[in-house]
C-alpha positions as a Markdown table, in Angstrom:
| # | Residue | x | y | z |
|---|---|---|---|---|
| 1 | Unk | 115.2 | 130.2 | 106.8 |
| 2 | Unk | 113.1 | 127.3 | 105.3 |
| 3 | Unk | 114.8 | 123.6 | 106.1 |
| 4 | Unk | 113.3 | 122.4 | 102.4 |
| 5 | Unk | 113.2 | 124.6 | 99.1 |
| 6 | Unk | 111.1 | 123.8 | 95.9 |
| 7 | Unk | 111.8 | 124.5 | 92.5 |
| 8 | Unk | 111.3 | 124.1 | 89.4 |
| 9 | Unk | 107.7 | 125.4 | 88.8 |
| 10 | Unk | 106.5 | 127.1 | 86.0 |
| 11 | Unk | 103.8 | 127.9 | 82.6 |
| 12 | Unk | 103.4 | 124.6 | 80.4 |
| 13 | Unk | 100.8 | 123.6 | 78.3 |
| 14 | Unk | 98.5 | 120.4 | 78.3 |
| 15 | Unk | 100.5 | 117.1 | 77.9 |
| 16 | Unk | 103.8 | 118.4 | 78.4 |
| 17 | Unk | 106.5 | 117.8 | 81.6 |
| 18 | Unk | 107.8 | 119.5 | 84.3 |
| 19 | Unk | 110.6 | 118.3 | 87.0 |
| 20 | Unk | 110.0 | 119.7 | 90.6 |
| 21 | Unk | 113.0 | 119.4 | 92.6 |
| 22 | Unk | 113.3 | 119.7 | 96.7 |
| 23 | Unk | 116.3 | 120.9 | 98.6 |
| 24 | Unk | 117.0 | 120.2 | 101.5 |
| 25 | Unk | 119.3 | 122.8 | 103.9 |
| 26 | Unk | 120.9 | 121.8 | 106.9 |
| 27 | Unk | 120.0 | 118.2 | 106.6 |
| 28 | Unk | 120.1 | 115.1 | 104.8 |
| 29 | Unk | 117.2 | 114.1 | 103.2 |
| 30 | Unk | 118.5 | 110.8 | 103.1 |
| 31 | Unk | 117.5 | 110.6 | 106.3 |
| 32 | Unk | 113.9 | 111.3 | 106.1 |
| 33 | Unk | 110.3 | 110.2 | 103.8 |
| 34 | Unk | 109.7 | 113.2 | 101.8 |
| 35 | Unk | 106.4 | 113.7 | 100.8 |
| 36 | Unk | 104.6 | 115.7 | 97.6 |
| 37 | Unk | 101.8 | 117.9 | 98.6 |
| 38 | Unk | 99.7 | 120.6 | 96.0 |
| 39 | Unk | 97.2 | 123.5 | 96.8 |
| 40 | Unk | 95.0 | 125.1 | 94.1 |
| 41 | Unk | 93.2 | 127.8 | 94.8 |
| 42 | Unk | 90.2 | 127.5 | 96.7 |
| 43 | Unk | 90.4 | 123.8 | 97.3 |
| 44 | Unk | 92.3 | 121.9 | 100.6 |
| 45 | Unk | 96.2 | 120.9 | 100.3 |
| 46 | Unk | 96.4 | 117.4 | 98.9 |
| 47 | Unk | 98.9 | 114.7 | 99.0 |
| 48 | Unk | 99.7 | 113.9 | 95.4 |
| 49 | Unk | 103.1 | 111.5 | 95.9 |
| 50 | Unk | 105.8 | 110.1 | 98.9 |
| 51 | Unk | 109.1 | 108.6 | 98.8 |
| 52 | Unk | 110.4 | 106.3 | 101.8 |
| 53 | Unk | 113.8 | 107.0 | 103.4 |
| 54 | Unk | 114.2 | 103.4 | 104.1 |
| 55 | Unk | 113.7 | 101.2 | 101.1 |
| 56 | Unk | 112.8 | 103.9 | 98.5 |
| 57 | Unk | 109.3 | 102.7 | 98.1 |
| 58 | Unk | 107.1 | 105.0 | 96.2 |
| 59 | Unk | 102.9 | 106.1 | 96.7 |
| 60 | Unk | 101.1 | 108.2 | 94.6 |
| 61 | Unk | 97.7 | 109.7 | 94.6 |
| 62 | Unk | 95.1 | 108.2 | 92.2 |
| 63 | Unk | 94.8 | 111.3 | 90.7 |
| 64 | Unk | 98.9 | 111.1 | 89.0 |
| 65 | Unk | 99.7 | 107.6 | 89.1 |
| 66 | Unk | 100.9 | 107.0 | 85.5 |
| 67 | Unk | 102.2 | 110.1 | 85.1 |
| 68 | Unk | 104.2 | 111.2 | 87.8 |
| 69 | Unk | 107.0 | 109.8 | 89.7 |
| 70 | Unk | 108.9 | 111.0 | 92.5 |
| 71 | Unk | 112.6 | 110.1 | 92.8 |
| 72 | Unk | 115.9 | 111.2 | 94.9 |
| 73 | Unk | 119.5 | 111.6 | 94.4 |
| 74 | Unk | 121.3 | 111.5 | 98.0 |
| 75 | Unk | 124.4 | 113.0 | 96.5 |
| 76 | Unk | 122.3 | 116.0 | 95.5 |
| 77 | Unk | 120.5 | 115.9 | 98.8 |
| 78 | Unk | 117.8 | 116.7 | 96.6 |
| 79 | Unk | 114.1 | 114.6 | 95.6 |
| 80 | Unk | 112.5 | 115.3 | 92.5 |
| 81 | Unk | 109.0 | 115.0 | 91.3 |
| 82 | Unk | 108.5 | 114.1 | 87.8 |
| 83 | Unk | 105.4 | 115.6 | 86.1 |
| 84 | Unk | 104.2 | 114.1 | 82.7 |
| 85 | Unk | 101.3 | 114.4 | 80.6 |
| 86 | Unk | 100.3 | 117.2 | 82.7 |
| 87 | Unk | 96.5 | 118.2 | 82.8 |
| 88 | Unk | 94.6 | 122.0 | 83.7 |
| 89 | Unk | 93.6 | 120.7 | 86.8 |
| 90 | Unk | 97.1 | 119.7 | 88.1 |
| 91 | Unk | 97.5 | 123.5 | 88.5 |
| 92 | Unk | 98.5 | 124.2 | 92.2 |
| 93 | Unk | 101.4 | 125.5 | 94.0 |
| 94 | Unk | 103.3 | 122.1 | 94.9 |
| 95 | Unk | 105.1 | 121.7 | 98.1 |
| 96 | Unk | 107.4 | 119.2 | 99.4 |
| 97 | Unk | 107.2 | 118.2 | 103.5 |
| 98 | Unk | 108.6 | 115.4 | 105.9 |
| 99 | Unk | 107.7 | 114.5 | 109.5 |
| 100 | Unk | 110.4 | 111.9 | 109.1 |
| 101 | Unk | 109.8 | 108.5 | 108.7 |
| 102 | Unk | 106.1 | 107.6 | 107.4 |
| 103 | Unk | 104.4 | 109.5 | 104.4 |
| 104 | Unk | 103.4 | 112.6 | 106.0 |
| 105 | Unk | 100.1 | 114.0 | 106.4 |
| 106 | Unk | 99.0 | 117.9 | 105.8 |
| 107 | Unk | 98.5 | 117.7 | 109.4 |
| 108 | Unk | 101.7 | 115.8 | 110.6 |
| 109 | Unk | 104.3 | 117.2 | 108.3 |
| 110 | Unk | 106.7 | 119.0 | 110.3 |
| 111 | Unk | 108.7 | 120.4 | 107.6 |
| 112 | Unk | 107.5 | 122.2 | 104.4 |
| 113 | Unk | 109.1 | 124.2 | 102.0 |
| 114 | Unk | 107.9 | 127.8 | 100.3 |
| 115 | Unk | 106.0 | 126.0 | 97.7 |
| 116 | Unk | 106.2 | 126.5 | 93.5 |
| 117 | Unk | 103.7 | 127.4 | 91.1 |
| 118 | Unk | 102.7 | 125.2 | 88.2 |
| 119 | Unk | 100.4 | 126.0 | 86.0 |
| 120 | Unk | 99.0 | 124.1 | 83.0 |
| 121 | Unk | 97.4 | 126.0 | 80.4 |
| 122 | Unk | 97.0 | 126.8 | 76.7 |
């Protein structure tokens, strides 16, 4: 049983988009800040992207601001995270966490789903 499930991974190819979605089960996610995390291999787990439950305010990581932006839909109980202009070195799995109300940490995130591959490549 995982309380949030990622999706949406996959094989594209430098400069084009992907839409990562996270589910929640058993929960609202309305109810909690959900934050965007990635993992390639060899290298720590890294917040890339957080949306607030409150206000909907939005952070992103230096690394994607421009070209990534992270969304929900509380009818769909489900936040997305959409990937543009993606580069080879965005290749990670990406996982989506909460620890409920502030931007979590990968040490406070209480939460986390199973994780999806991306993978940018020609």
């Amino acid at each position: 049983q995982v309380p949030l499930v990622e999706s949406g991974g996959g094989l594209v190819q430098p400069g084009g988009s992907l839409r990562l979605s996270c589910a929640a089960s058993g929960f609202r996610l309305d109810y909690y800040t959900i934050g965007w995390f990635r993992q390639a291999p060899g290298k720590e787990r890294e917040a890339v992207s957080c949306i607030n439950y409150r206000d909907g305010g939005t952070e992103y990581a230096d690394s994607v601001k421009g070209r990534f932006t992270v969304s929900r839909d509380n009818a769909a109980n489900t936040v997305y995270l959409q990937m543009n202009s993606l580069r080879p070195e965005d290749t990670a799995v990406y996982y989506c966490a909460t620890d409920g109300g502030e931007c979590p940490t990968t040490h406070s995130a209480g939460y986390w789903g199973q994780g999806t591959q991306v993978t940018v490549s020609s």
